[in-house]
N, C-alpha and C positions, 0 to 999 in steps of 0.2 A: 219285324221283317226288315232284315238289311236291306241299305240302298240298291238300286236297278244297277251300279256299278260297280258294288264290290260284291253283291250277287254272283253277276257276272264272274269276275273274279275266282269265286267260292267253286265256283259251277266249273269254271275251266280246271282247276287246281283236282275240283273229286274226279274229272276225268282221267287227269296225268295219272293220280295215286291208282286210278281202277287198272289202266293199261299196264302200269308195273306192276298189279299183284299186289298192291296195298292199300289200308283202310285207314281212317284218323286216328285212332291209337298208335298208330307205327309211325307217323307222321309229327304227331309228338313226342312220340318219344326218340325222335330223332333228332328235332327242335332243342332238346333237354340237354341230350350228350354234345351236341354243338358248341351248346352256352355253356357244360360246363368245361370243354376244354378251351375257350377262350379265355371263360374266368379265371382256368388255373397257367393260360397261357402269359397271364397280363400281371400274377400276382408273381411267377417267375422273374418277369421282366423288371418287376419292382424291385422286388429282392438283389438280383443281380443288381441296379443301381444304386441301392443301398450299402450294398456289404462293401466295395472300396471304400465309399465316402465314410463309413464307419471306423474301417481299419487308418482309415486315411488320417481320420480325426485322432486317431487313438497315437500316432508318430509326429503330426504336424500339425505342432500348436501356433497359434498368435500367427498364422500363415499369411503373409502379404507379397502380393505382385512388385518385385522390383521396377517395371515399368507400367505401365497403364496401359501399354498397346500392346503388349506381349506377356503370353502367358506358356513360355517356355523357361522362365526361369521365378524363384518366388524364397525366401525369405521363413523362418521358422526357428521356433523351438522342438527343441522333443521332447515329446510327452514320457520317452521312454528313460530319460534322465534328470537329474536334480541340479543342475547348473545353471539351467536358464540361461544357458547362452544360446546365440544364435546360429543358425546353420545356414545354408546356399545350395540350393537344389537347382541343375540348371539339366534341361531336355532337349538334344538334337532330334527332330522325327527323322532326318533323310538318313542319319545313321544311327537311330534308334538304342543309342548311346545315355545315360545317366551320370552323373560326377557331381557328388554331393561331399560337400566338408564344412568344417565348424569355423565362423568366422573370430573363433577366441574374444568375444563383445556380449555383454549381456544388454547393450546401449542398441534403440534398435535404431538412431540414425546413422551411429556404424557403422551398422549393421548392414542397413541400406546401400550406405556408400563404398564398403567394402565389396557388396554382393556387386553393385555395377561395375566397378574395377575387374573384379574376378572374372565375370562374365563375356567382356571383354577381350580377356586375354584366352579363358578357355573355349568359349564360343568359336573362335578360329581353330585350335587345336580337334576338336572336336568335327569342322566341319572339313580340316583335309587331313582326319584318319590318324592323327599321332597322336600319342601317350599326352595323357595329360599331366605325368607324374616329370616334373622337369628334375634335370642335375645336373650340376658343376663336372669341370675337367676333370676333377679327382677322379669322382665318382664312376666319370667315365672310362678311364685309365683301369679303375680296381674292374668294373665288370669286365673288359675285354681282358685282363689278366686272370681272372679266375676262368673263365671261359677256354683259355689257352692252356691255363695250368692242366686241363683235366686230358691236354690232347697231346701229352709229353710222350714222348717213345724216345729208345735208345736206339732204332731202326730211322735213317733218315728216309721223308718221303711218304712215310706211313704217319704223319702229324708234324707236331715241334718238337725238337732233339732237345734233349735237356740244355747244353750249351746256347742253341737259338732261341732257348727261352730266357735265358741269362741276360743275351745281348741286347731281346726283348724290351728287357724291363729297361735296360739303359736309353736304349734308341726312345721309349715314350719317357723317360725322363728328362729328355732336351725340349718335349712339344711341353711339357708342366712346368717347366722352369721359364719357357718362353712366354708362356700363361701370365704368370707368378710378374712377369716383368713386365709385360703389360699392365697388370692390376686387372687382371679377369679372373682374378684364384676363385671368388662367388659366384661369380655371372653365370648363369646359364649355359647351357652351349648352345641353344636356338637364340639367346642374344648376344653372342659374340660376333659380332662385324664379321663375314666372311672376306672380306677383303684383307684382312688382320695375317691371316694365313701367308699371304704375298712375301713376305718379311722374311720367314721362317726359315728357310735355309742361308736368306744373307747372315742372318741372328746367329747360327752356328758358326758359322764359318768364322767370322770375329768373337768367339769364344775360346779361351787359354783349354791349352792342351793338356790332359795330365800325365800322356805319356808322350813319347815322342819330342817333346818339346821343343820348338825352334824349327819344324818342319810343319807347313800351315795342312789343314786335310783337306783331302782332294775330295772332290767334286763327285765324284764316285760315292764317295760314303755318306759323304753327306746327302745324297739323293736315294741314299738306301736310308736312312733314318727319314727323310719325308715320305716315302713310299709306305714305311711301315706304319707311321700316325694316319695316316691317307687309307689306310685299309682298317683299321680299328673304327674308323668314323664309317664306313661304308659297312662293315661286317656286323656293329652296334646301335651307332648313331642314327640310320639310316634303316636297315633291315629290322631293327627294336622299335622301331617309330617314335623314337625321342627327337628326331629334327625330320626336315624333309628334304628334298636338292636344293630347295632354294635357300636355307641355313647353311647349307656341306660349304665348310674353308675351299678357298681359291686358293689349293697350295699351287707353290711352282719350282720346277727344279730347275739345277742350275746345267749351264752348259758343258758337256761331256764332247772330250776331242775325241773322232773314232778311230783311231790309233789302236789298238789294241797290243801292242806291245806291253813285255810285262810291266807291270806296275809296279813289281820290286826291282830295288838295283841289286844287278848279280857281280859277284868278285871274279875276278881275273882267275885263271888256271895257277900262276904262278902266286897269285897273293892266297888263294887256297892252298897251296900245297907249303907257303909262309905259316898262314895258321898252324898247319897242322904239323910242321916241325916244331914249332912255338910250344906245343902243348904236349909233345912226346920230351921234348929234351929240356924244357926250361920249366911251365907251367905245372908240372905233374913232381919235379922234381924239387923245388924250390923249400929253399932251408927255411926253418922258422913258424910252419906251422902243423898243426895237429896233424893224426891218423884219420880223422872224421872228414877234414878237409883235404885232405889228397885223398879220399878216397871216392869223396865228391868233384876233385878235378878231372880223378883218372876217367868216371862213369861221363865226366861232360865231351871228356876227349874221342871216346868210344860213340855218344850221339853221334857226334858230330861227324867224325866218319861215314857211320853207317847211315847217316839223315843226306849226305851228299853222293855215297855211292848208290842209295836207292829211290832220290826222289819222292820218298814219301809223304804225303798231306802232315802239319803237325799233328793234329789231332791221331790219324792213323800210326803216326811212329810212338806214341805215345801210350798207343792201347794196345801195344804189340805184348801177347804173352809168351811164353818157354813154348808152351802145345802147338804156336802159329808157325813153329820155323820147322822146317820137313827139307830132308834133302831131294832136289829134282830127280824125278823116278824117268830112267832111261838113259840118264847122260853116262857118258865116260867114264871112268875111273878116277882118272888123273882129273874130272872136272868138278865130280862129288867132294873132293876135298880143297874144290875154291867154293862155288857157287851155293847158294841158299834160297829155297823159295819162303818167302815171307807171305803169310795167310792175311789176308786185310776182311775180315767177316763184315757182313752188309750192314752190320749197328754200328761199326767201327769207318765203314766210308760213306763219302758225301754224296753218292749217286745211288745206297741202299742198295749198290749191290757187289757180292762178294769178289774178289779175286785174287791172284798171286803175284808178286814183285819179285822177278829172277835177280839175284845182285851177287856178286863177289865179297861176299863178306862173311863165309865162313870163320876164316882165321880169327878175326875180331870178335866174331860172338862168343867162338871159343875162350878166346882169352878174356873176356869181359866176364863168361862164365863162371870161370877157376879163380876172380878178382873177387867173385862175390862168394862162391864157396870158402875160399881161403878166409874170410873173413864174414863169418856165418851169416849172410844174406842168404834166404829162401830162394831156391830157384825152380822151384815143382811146377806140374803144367800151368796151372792157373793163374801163378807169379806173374807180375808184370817184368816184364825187360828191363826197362827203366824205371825200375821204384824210388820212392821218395830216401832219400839217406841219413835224414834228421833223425838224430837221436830217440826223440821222443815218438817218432814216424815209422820208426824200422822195422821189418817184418810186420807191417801192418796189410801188407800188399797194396800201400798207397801209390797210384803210380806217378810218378816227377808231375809239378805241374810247370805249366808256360808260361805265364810271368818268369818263374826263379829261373828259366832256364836263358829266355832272354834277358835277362838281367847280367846272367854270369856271359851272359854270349858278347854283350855291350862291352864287358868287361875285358875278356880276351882282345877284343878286337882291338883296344886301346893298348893295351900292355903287349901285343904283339907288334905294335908297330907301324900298321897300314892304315888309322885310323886316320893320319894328316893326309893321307893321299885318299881318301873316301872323300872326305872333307873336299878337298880341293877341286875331285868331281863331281860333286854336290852327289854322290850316292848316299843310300844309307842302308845298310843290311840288316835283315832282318833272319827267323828263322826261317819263314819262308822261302826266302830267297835260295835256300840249297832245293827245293823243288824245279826254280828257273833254271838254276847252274845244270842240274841233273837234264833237264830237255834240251836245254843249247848246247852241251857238252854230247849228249847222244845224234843230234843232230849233225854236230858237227863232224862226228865219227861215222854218219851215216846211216845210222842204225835206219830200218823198215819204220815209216813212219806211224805203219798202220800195228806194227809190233810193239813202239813204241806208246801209243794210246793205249792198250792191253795192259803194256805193264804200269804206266800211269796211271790208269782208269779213268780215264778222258777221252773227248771227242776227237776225230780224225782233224774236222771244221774246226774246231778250235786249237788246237796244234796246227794247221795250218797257217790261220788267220793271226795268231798269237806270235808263233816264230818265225813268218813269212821271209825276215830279213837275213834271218837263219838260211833260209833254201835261196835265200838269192846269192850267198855268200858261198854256199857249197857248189853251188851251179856258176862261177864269176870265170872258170876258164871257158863253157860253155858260150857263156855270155858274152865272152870279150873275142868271142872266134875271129878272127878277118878285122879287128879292130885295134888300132893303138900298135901298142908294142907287138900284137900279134900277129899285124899285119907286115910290120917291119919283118920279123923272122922270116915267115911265110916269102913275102918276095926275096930275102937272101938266100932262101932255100929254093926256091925258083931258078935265083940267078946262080947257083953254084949247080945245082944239075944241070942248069945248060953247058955252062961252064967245060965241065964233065963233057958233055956230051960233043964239044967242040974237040 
């Protein structure tokens, strides 16, 4: 006989089961499946803490805590190699991040000491978000060039023009040399001094020139080659998470006058139209040398012309083919046999997009044409205009490049003459410069400003802002109304109508 209170108990319990419809068989065997889904709940739960620690065993041998108060970083071999060397296992939980590598030591105080070092340095990388994988400027250089290389077009504006990608590689060849002189060619780029950066444009600018030479560079360009190192750190360094803002170089550029006057010096009317007798009756003429060579002076004389009567970008006068020149549709008769529209296609201009250059320069092309028939140069649609004339170059449809052509340009300018009088006003011409001559000479003829930008493929605003002193110049009787010498006239023309009128 159970006790009076687990009786009780007993007695309370056959009630519950009678009220729900159940006896003590059902009652056990409810008891049963209870226990056994705990027991298979508990032998789960074993299991499951088992099988890491197994696996765990099976990769991480000889496993020690680098520190004793912390168990986010630890020490090992692997079981899964024969080297017995050691390895560095280190754990962020807030970025749930792992970075494991071999400390090349089979020695495990090394091993240890190398693991707290390591831990150290990627424990920070780790806890704000960057690459733990570090590289040197090289390195950094060859990824942002590969990255660039794949985004080349012959279409400006739609990526980097094969040319921008050229200049590219030169403009980050000034920040790796600047490197290189420092003594950072190893160093990391998260341990290069950001302040280091400060330097960098003084650093160029007292660098020897290779062309040019004897004219120091401006300020301008050299603030385009820090611009460009300055966006490879921001586009790689930065967005690749190999450094963070507070690594990013403190560049700084140098001061820019806002002057916007051109930047090249342009020649006199009359010292252009020196050249270009120079080169019809002397330069083209001249005893003594080959067929090959006049017939490379006559093609530079023929630029040269048609690069000052139409203002063309170099690049655009250069990729002019035979199929781009059409005669303007509507004009006059007597006008079709001066005028030429020249086709400048959107891979061929700086602003990607297409249009036409009206210029008087039929006669020339003609005759540039019959210079190269006459002497079997290809001249079919696809032909360049101005092909290359070397020997080994000809009919290759190579078209002239710009080096050789400024080179020969340097050339003339001396043997014509006006070279002391450049000199003397500290100009220096370039091929560019017959794009200046071409606006301030339209300019100054008055042409529609806004017609003018058309045919140049440029901004209103910048033809504006560029040749301002231009419009002050064309507008100077405007200006001078009732002023000066003008106002002298004005009152003797007063006082002779009264005069008159006495």
């Amino acid at each position: 006989m159970p006790p009076p209170e687990e009786q009780k108990n007993l007695d309370a319990l056959g009630a519950l089961l009678e009220s729900r419809g159940l006896d003590a068989a059902d009652f056990i065997d409810t008891l049963n499946l209870l226990s056994a889904i705990k027991k298979r709940d508990e032998e789960k739960a074993a299991k499951e803490a088992e099988e890491p620690k197994e696996k765990a065993l099976k990769i991480f041998g000889d496993k020690e805590y680098v520190f004793e108060t912390r168990n986010d970083v630890f020490i090992y071999r692997d079981n899964r190699t024969k080297s017995g060397r050691y390895y560095v296992r280190i754990y962020d939980a807030k970025t749930k991040k792992v970075h494991s590598e071999s400390l090349r030591t089979t020695n495990r105080i090394e091993a240890l000491a190398a693991a707290e070092k390591l831990y150290r340095e990627k424990r920070d990388k780790l806890t704000r978000g960057v690459k733990l994988v570090s590289i040197n400027t090289k390195e950094l250089i060859g990824i942002y060039l590969r990255s660039r290389f794949k985004e080349r077009t012959s279409i400006p504006h739609t990526g980097i023009t094969y040319s921008s990608y050229d200049n590219l590689i030169k403009k980050l060849k000034y920040w790796e040399d600047f490197i290189k002189y420092h003594k950072h060619t190893k160093t990391k780029i998260e341990n290069i001094p950001p302040e280091l950066a400060k330097g960098f444009a003084y650093w160029i600018k007292e660098q020897p020139k290779q062309f040019y030479q004897g004219k120091e560079r401006s300020n301008e360009t050299i603030n385009q080659v820090v611009a460009a190192v300055k966006k490879m750190y921001k586009d790689v360094a930065v967005e690749e998470k190999y450094i963070t803002l507070a690594e990013f170089p403190n560049f700084k550029y140098l001061k820019v006058q806002r002057d916007t006057a051109p930047k090249r010096d342009v020649l006199e009317t009359e010292e252009r139209e020196q050249i270009q007798k120079f080169l019809q009756y002397k330069y083209t003429r001249e005893k003594y040398i080959d067929d090959n060579e006049r017939l490379k002076r006559r093609q530079f004389a023929f630029l040269f012309t048609i690069h000052y009567a139409t203002g063309a970008r170099n690049k655009e006068l250069l990729g002019l083919r035979w199929r781009d020149i059409s005669v303007v549709k509507g004009e006059r008769e007597e006008l079709k046999m001066i005028n030429r529209a020249l086709f400048i296609p959107p891979e061929n201009s700086k602003t990607g997009k297409g249009r036409h250059i009206v210029s008087p320069v039929a006669e020339t092309l003609e005759r540039m044409k019959k210079m190269y028939m006459d002497n079997g140069i290809d001249c079919g649609r696809d032909d360049f205009i101005f092909p290359n004339l070397s020997k080994t170059k000809r009919n290759q449809n190579i078209p002239y490049a710009q080096p050789a052509i400024e080179k020969r340009l340097a050339k003339v300018i001396e043997l014509s003459g006006i070279k002391e009088q450049l000199e003397k006003d500290g100009r220096h011409i370039t091929l560019y410069s017959a794009r200046h001559y071409y606006a301030t000479d339209a300019l100054m003829r008055k042409v529609d400003i806004y017609t003018l930008s058309l045919n140049m493929g440029t901004s209103i605003s910048y033809l504006t802002s560029t040749y301002s002193h231009i419009t002050t110049m064309m507008k100077s009787e405007e200006i001078t109304q009732e002023q000066g010498y003008h106002k002298v006239l004005a009152e003797r023309k007063r006082s002779k109508q009264e005069a008159q009128r006495d």
